[in-house]
C-alpha positions as CSV (number, residue, x, y, z in Angstrom):
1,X,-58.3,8.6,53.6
2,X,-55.8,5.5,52.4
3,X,-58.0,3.5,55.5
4,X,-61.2,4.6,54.4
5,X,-60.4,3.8,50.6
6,X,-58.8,0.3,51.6
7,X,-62.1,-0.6,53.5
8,X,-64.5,0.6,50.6
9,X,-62.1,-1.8,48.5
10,X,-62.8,-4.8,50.9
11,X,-66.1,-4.0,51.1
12,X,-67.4,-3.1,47.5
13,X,-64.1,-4.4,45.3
14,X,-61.3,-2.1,43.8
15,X,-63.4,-2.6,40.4
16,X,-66.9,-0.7,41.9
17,X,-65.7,2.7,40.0
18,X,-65.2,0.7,36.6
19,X,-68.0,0.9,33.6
20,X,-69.3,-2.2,32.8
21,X,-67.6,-2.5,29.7
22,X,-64.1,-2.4,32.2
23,X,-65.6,-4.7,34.1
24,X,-65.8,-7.8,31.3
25,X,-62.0,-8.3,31.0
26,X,-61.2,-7.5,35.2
27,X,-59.9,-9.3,37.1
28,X,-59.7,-8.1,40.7
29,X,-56.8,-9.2,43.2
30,X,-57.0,-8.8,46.7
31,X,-53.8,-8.8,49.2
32,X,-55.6,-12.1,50.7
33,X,-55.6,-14.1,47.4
34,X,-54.3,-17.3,47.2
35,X,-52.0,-15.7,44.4
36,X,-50.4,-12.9,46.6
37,X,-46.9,-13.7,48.3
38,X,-47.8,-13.2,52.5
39,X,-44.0,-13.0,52.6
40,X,-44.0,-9.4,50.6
41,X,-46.9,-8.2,52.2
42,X,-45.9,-8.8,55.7
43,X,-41.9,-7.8,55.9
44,X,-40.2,-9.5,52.8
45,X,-40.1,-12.6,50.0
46,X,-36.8,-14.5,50.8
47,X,-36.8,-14.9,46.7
48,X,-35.7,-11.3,46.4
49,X,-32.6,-11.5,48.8
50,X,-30.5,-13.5,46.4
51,X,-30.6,-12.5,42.9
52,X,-27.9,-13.6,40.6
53,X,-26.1,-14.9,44.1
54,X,-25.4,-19.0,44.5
55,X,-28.2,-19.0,46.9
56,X,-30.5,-17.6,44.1
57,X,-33.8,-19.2,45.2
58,X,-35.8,-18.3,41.2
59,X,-38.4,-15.6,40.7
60,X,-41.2,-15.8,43.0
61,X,-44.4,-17.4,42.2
62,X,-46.9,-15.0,43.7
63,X,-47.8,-11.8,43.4
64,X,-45.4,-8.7,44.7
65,X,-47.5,-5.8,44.0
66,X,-46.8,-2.6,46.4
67,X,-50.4,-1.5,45.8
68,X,-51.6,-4.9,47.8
69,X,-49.4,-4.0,50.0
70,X,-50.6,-0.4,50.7
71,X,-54.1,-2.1,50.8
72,X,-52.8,-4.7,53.5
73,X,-50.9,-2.1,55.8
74,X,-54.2,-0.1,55.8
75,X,-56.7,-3.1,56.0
76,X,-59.0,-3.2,59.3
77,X,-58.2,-6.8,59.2
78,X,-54.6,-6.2,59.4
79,X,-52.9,-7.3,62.8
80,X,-55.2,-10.2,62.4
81,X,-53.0,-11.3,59.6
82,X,-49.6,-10.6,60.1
83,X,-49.4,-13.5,63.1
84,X,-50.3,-15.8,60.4
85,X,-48.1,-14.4,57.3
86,X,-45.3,-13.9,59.7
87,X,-45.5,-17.8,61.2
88,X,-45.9,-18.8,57.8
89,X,-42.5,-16.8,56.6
90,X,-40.7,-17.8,59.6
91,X,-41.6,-21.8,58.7
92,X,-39.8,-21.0,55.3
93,X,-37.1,-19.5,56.2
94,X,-35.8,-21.7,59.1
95,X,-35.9,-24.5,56.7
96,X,-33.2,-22.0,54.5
97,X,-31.2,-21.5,57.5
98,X,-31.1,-25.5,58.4
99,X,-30.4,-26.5,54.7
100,X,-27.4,-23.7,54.8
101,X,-26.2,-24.7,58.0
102,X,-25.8,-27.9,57.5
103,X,-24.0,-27.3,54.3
104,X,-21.5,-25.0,56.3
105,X,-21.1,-28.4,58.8
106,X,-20.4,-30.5,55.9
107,X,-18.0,-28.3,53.9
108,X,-16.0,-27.1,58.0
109,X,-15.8,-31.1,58.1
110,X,-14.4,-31.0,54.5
111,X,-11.6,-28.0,54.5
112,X,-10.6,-29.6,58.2
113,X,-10.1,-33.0,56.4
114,X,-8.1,-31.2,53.4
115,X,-6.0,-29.2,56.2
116,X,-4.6,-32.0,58.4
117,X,-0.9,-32.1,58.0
118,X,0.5,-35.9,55.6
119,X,1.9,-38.7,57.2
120,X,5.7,-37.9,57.5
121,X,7.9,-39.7,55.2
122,X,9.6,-43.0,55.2
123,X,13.2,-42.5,57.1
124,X,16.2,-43.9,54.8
125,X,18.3,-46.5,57.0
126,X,20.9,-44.2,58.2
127,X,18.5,-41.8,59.8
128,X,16.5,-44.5,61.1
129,X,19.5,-46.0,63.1
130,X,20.3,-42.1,64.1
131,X,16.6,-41.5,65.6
132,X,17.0,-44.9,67.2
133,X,20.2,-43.5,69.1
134,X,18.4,-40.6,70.3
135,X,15.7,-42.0,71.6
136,X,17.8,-44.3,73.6
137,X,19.8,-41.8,74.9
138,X,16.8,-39.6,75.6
139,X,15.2,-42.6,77.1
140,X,18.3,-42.9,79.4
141,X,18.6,-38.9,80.2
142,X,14.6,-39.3,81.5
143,X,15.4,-42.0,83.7
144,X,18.1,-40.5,85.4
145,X,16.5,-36.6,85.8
146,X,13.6,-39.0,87.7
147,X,16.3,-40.4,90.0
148,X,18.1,-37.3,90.2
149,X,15.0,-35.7,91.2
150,X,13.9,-38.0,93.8
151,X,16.9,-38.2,95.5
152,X,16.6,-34.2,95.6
153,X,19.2,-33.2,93.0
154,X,17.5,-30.5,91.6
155,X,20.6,-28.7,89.8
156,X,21.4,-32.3,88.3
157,X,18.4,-32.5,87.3
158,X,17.9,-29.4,85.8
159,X,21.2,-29.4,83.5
160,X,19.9,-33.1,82.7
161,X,17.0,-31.9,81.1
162,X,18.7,-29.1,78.9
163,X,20.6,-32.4,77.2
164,X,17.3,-34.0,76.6
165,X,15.9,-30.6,75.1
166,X,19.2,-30.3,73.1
167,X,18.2,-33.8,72.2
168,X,14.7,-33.6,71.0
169,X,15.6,-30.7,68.5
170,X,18.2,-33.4,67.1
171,X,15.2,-35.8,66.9
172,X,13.1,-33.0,65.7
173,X,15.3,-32.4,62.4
174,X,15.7,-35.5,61.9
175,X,12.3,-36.3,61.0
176,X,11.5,-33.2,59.8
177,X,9.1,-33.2,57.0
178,X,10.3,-31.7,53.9
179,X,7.0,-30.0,52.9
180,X,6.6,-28.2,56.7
181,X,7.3,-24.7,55.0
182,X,4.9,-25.3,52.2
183,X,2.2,-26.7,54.9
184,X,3.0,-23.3,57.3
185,X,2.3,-21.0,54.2
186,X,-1.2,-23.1,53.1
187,X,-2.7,-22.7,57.4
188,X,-1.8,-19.1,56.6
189,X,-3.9,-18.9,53.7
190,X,-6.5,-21.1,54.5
191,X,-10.0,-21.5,53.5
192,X,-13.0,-20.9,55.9
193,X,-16.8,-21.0,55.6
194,X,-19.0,-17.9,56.6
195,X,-21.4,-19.3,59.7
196,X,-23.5,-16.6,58.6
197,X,-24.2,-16.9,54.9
198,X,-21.9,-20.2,53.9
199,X,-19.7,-18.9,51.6
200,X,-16.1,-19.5,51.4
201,X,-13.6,-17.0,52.5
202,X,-9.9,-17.0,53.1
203,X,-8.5,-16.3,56.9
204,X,-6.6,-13.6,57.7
205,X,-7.6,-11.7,54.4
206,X,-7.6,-8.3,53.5
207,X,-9.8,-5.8,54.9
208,X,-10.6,-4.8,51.4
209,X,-12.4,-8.2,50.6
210,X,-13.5,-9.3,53.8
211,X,-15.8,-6.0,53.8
212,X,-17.2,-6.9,50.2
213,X,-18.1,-9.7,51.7
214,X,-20.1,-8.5,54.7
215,X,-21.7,-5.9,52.2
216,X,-22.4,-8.3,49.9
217,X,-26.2,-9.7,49.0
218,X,-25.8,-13.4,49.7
219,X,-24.5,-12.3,53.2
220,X,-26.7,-9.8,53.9
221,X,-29.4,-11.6,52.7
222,X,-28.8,-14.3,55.4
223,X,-28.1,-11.5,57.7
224,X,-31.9,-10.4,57.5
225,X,-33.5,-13.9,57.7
226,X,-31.3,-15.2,60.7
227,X,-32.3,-11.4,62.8
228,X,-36.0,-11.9,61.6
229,X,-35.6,-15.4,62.9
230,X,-34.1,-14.5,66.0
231,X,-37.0,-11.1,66.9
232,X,-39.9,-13.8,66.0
233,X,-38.3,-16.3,69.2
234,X,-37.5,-13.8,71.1
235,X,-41.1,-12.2,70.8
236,X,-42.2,-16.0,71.6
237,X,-40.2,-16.4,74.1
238,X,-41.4,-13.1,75.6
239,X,-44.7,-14.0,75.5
240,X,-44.6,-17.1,77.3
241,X,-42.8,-15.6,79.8
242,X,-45.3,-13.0,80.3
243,X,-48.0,-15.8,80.2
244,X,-46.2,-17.1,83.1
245,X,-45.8,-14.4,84.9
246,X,-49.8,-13.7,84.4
247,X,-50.8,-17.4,85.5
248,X,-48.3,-17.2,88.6
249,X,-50.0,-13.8,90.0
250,X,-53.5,-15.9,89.7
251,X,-52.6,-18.5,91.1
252,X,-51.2,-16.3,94.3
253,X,-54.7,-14.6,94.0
254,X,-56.3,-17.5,94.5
């Protein structure tokens, strides 16, 4: 009944039951009008994912009506459509994912910027003239393990190297920075950009807030375009590969 009504409709107009008094002040809209968003009729308008989110793309310009809908679903012209409206959607959204992807680069480039560690510190005289000592005397140590170990000293060698290690933790105090605890405790909380929806989220967070997030609309939103996305290639890729197959069994037919 819906198909036979939806074909009387492309056929004779949704307004052929009105008086023609109704008719004066109608004007009919059909699922194919310029005015109709292809996106709603044929799976979904990327302007309704992200409502009062920072990816808010505005109110949609066309039409969203789920009567036009109804009428497109049960259209005889149907499946010759939705190749179009769906190429057409998938045009617009991979220029969504591109912009936002390259927005995530830019802002992974930033936070790494923001988390590599100061230039250590100036060393006062007195330390400076202490981390000259060690170095010599590390310097020194070095030189001897690789003689010791050449001449096949091994245990020399070995207890040699514990001095040097004793050493470098001397050298490693020395020029400790003061702020290496502060540093430690800002890589534990540090910031991170979702690669699926680019928003900013904290590392090792709770479990509380990093499921809002996944529930939320901006990253769900994203969620649906990038699996649309990814079924329309791999339906293309399908088909070429079945237009391969078919073109190689010719050609052995030949």
């Amino acid at each position: 009944m819906d198909a036979q009504r939806a074909l009387l409709d492309e056929l004779m107009g949704a307004a052929r039951n009105l008086t023609d008094e109704e008719r004066r002040g109608f004007k009919e809209i059909k699922w194919d009008d310029r005015e109709v968003c292809a996106f709603y009729m044929v799976r979904f308008c990327p302007h309704d994912l992200f409502v009062n989110t920072k990816s808010d793309l505005g109110a949609c310009s066309r039409i969203h009506d789920p009567k036009l809908k109804e009428s497109f679903e049960n259209s005889p012209r149907h499946d010759s459509y939705v190749p179009k409206f769906e190429a057409e959607l998938v045009q617009f959204c991979e220029k969504l994912v591109n912009d936002l992807d390259r927005k995530v680069r830019r802002g992974q480039e930033r936070l790494a910027q923001e988390l590599e560690p100061p230039p250590p510190p100036s060393l006062s005289g007195e330390k400076a003239e202490q981390l000259a000592v060690l170095e010599e005397k590390i310097k020194n140590l070095l030189e001897q393990v690789e003689a010791l170990g050449e001449e096949g000293k091994v245990d020399e060698a070995e207890a040699l190297m514990r001095k040097v290690e004793g050493l470098n933790t001397e050298k490693a105090v020395l020029i400790q920075r003061p702020n290496d605890k502060v540093l430690a405790m800002v890589q534990e909380k540090k910031m991170a950009l979702c690669d699926v929806c680019g928003s900013f989220l904290v590392s090792n967070d709770a479990v509380e807030r990093t499921q809002s997030h996944v529930t939320g609309k901006q990253h769900v939103g994203y969620g649906l375009v990038r699996d649309f996305l990814a079924e329309q290639k791999a339906a293309k890729d399908k088909g070429r590969e079945e237009e391969r197959l078919v073109r190689g069994k010719e050609a052995d037919d030949k």
